[in-house]
N, C-alpha and C positions, 0 to 999 in steps of 0.2 A: 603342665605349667611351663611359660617362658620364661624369659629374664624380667627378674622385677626391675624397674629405671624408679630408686626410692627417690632422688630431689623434684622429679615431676610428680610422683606420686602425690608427695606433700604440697607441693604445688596448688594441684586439683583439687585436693582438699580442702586448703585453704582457702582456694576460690568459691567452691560448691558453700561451704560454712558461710561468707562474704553474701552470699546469693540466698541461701536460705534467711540469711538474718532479714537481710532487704523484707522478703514474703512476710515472714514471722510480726515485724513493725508494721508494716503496711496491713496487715492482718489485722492488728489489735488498736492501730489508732485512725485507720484510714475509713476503712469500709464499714460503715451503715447500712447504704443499701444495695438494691441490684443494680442500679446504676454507676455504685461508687465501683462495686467488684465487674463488673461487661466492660464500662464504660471511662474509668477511672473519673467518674464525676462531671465529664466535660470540661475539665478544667487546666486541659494537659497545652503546655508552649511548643516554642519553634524548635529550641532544642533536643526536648524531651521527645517528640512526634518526629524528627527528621532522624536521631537517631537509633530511634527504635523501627522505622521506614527500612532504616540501613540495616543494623542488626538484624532485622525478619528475613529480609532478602538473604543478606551473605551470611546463611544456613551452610550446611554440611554441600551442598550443591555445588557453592560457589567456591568453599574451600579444597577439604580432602576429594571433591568431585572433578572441580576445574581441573586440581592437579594429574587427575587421573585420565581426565580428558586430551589434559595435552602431551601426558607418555604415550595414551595410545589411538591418535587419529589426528586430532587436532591441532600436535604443536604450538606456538607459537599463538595463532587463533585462536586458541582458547578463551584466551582473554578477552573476548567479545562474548563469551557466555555473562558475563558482569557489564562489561562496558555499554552490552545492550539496553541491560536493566535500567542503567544510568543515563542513557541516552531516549529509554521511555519514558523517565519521572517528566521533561520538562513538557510534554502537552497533559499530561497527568495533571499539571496546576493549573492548567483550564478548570478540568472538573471538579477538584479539591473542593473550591469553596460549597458547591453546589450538592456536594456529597454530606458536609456541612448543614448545609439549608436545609437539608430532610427531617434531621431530626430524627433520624429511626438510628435503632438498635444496632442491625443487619439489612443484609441486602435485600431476600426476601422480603423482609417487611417492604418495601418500598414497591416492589414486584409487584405486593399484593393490594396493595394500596392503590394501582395503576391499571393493573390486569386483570386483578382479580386474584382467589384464592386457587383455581388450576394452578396456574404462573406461579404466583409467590411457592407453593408449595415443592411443583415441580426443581423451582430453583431451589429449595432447600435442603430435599434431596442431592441433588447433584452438588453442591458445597458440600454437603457432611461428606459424602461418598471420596470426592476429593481430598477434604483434608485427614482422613484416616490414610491415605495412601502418603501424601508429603509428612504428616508425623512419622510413620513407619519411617521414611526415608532420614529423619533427621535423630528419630535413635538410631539406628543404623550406623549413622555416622560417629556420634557418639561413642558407640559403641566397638566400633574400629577403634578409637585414640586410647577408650580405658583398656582395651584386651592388648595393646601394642607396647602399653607402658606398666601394664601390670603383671602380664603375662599370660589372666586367665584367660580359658578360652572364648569366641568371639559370643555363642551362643548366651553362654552366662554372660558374659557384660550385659549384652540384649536384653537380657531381665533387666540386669542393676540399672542401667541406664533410662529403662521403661519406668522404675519405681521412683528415680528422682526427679523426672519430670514430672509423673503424679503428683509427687508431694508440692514440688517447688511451684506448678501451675495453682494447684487448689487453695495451697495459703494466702496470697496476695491479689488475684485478678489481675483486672488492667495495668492499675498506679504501680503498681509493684514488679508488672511484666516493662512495661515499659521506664521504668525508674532502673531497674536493674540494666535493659539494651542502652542505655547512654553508656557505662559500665559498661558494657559487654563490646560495644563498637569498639571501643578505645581500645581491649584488651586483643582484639582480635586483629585489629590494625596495626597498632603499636607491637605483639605477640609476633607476626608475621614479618613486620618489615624489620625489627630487630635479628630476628632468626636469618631471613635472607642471606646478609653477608659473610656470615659466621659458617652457611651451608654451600656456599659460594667459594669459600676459601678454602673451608676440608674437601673440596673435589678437587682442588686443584686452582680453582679458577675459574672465570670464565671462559678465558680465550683454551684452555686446556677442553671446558665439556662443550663447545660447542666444535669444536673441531671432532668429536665423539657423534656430533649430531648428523643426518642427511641433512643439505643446505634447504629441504622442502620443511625440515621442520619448523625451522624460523622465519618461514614466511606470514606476514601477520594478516595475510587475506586467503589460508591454504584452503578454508571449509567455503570460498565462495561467496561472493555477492547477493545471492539469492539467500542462503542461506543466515547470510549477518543480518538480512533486510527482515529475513523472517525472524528473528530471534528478537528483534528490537518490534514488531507487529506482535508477536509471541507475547511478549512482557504488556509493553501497554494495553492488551487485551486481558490479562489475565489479572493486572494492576488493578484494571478498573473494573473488573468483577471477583474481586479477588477481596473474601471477607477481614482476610487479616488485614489487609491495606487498607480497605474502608473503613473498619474498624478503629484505626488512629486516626482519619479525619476526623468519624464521627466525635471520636474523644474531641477534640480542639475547642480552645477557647473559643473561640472565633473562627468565620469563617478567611480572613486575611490571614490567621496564623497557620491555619490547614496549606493553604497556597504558598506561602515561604518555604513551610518544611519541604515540601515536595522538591522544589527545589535546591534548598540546601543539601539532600538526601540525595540527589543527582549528584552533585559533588562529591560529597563522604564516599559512595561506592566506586564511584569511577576511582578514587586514589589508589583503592583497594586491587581493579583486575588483574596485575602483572603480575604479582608478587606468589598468588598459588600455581600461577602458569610457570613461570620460572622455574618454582620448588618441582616439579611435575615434568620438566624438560631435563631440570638436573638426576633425576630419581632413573630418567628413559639412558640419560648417557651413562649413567656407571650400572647400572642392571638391566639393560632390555627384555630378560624373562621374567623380571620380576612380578610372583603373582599369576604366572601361566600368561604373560603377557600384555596384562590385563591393566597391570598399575593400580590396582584397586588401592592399595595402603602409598602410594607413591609418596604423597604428604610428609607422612610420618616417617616412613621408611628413609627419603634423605635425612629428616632431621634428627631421626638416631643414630643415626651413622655418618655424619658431616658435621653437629650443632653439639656446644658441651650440653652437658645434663639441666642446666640451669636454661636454657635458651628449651630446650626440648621440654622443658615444664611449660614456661610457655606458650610454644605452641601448642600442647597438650589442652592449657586453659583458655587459648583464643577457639580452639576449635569446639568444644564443650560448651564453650561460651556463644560461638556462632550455632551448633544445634538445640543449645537449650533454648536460645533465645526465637529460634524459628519454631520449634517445635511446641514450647508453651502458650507462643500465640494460635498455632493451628489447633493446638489441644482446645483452647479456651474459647476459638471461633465456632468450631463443631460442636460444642458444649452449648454456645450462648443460641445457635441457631435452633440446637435441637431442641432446646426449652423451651426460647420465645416462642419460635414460627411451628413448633407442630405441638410440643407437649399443652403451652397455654392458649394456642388457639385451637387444639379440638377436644383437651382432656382434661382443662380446669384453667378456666376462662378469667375465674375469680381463684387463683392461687395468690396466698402471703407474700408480700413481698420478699421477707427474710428467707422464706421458703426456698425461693427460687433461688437463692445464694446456694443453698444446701442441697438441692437436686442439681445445680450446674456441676457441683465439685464430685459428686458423683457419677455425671455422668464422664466427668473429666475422666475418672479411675477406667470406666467402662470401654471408652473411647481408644483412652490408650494401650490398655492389653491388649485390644484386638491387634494396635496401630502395630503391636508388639510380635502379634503374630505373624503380621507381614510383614515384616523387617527379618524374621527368620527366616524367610526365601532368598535375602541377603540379593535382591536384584538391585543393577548398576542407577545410582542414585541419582544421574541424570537424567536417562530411560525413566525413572519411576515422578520423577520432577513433571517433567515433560509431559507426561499421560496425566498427571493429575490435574497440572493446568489446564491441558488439553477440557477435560474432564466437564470443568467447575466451568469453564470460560465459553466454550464456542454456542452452549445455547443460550445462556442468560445473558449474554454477552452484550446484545440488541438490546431486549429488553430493558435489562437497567438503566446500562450509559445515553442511552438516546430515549429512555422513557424518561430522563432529565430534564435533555434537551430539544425534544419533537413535541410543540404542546397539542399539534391536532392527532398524534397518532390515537387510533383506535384499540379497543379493548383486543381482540383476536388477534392482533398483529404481536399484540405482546405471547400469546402461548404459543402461538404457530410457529415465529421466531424462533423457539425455543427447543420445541418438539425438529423443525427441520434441521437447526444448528448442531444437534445433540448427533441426530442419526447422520448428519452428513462428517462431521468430525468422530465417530466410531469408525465410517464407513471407510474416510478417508486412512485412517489406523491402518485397519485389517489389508487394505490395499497397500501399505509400506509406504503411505507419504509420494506419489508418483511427483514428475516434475520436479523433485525436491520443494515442494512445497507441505511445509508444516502441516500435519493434520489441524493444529489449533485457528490456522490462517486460514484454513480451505473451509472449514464448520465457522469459524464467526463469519467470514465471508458471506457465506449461504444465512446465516440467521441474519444479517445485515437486511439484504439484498429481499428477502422474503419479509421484514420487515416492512420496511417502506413499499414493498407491492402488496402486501394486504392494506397495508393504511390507505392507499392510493384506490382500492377497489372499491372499499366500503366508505371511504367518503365520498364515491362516486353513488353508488348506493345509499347515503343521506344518511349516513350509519353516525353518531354524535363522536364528538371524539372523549377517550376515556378520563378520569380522574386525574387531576393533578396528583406529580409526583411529593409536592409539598402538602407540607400542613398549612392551612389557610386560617 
């Protein structure tokens, strides 16, 4: 056991109680059906969707992970692991509204509505398979700030961390995930930018830790042009096949309100990038081995030893708050996919509606032990980020977002798409990314490109073009 830090403690508690209550209400006067608990009813605003946009994103990735990024490679640049994200929402509001227009659940469905059931299916594996890997990543994170400020060790948090996600995901659904990220944005933002100054002053200063710094760390272009291009291709790729995202269009009242938040949620994170990259530059100048060099705890690591106790609660609860809130929606997407798209379309076609509340929240529990087991391998949360998007995105990638917008493309071009996008961004992996180019940009690439030349073949071939993406 390490040092227990009791005013964060109570902190976190305080806020975990705050969060569960949220679930608990929303539990008992929100949700009727499966649509109230998937889809929070369709009845979700600009604020509510542009913060909850925000809050999914700035996950454990973008906090304790940026900072960890820029102790150890990135510097300075870091801050374009966010600023990317923020700088993919604004062509994102092109297809907001139209993700909207669907009217589906999930991505899948709309897959299968256009492709066919190979396609839809295929894609819905590769979603789940994906988001068990970014849930692991955002207990993980989690699970670093309770073992740093309570003392136990990291593997136990790992449990406790896995078991409150469970609960706090199964209680409420959508209205409740996303009612709590308005909440959790605020706290996470406001939690970080207050701590800042306070870990800014216990080092000394600025002008004190950057004189501590190589002058290559504070270059804010050190990771490369190729590389910011691909991390903003990265994002808008992964955005727009990317269930948890789709998931709060779908919510939207409207499809005008889907298109605002997108936007407004450009903003909200972009305020956000500097501030864990900072925490992360200050962590690299007063302990360079911190970690076996690694910075993994960078985050925290300043702000217990720079920030008084009452600031480190704080960030304790922006950060809990930034994984719980990524991680409830990936728990919740992997849940709502594996129900809709495989359990009621091959295993009970005609299941209860209220039913389907009650195998979601189960599958919720089942999803996330696993999520739990791979978060025991304790791999770098950016590396585990990154593969997962990778993952989810570079085959479906075509398929969905241009099965939107291409109304002659053909049935085949949709799976083909998918199958080449899938083994070209593995392929691209296992090769280390050559070029510096992103496996996820080198696989959507290829399912793009493979798309439109199947479409191109068989309407040369007098082959019909497939299903609207919409309900007609």
């Amino acid at each position: 056991m390490g040092q227990v830090h009791i005013l964060p403690v109570i902190i976190l508690v305080v806020y975990m109680t705050m969060m569960f209550s949220i679930g608990y209400l929303t539990n008992k006067f929100f949700i009727k059906t499966s649509t109230d608990y998937m889809l929070a009813g369709r009845r979700m605003g600009v604020l509510m969707i542009a913060s909850s946009l925000s809050a999914n994103n700035i996950g454990g990735g973008s906090t304790t992970g940026v900072a960890a990024k820029a102790f150890a490679g990135w510097g300075m640049s870091a801050a374009w692991y966010v600023l990317a994200a923020a700088i993919a929402m604004i062509p994102l509001a092109f297809f907001a509204p139209k993700i909207r227009k669907t009217m589906a659940v999930t991505i899948p469905e709309v897959v299968n509505r256009r492709f066919g059931d190979a396609a839809g299916t295929f894609t819905a594996i590769l979603n789940v398979l994906s988001l068990f890997f970014l849930t692991s990543s955002q207990i993980l994170a989690a699970a670093t700030v309770i073992s740093a400020i309570t003392g136990i060790p990291l593997n136990v948090a790992i449990l406790i961390s896995g078991i409150i996600i469970i609960a706090y995901t199964s209680l409420g659904g959508m209205f409740a995930d996303a009612l709590a990220d308005v909440v959790q944005f605020f706290i996470i933002f406001f939690g970080l930018l207050i701590a800042l100054p306070f870990i800014i002053e216990g080092a000394g200063g600025w002008e004190a830790v950057s004189s501590m710094l190589p002058p290559v760390e504070l270059n804010f272009f050190k990771i490369g042009l190729p590389t910011i291009l691909g991390l903003i291709f990265n994002y808008f790729c992964t955005f727009l096949s990317g269930p948890e995202m789709v998931s709060r269009f779908a919510s939207a009242q409207d499809e005008k309100t889907a298109q605002k938040a997108a936007v407004l949620s450009a903003v909200m994170m972009a305020m956000l990038a500097f501030i864990p990259t900072l925490i992360g530059l200050i962590a690299l100048a007063e302990n360079p081995g911190l970690d076996g060099g690694k910075g993994t705890s960078a985050l925290m690591y300043a702000t217990t030893n720079y920030a008084p106790s009452f600031v480190t609660g704080l960030v304790s609860a922006a950060i809990v708050a930034a994984t719980t809130s990524s991680a409830d929606s990936n728990l919740l997407c992997a849940s709502t996919i594996l129900v809709k798209d495989i359990y009621q379309r091959y295993f009970n076609p005609d299941v209860e509606d209220r039913r389907l509340i009650t195998i979601t929240r189960l599958s919720n529990a089942v999803i996330c032990m696993v999520s739990m087991g791979i978060a025991l391998f304790k791999i770098n949360l950016i590396t585990l980020n990154l593969f997962a998007f990778a993952l989810r995105t570079a085959g479906p990638f075509a398929a969905y977002a241009l099965g939107m917008v291409v109304p002659k493309a053909t049935k085949n071009s949709g799976i083909v798409s998918i199958v080449v996008g899938s083994i070209a961004v593995v392929s691209w992996q296992l090769l280390g990314g050559p070029f510096k180019i992103l496996p996820i940009v080198f696989g959507s690439f290829c399912g793009v490109v493979t798309f439109f030349l199947v479409t191109n073949i068989e309407l040369k071939m007098g082959k019909p073009s497939a299903p609207s993406a919409f309900l007609e």
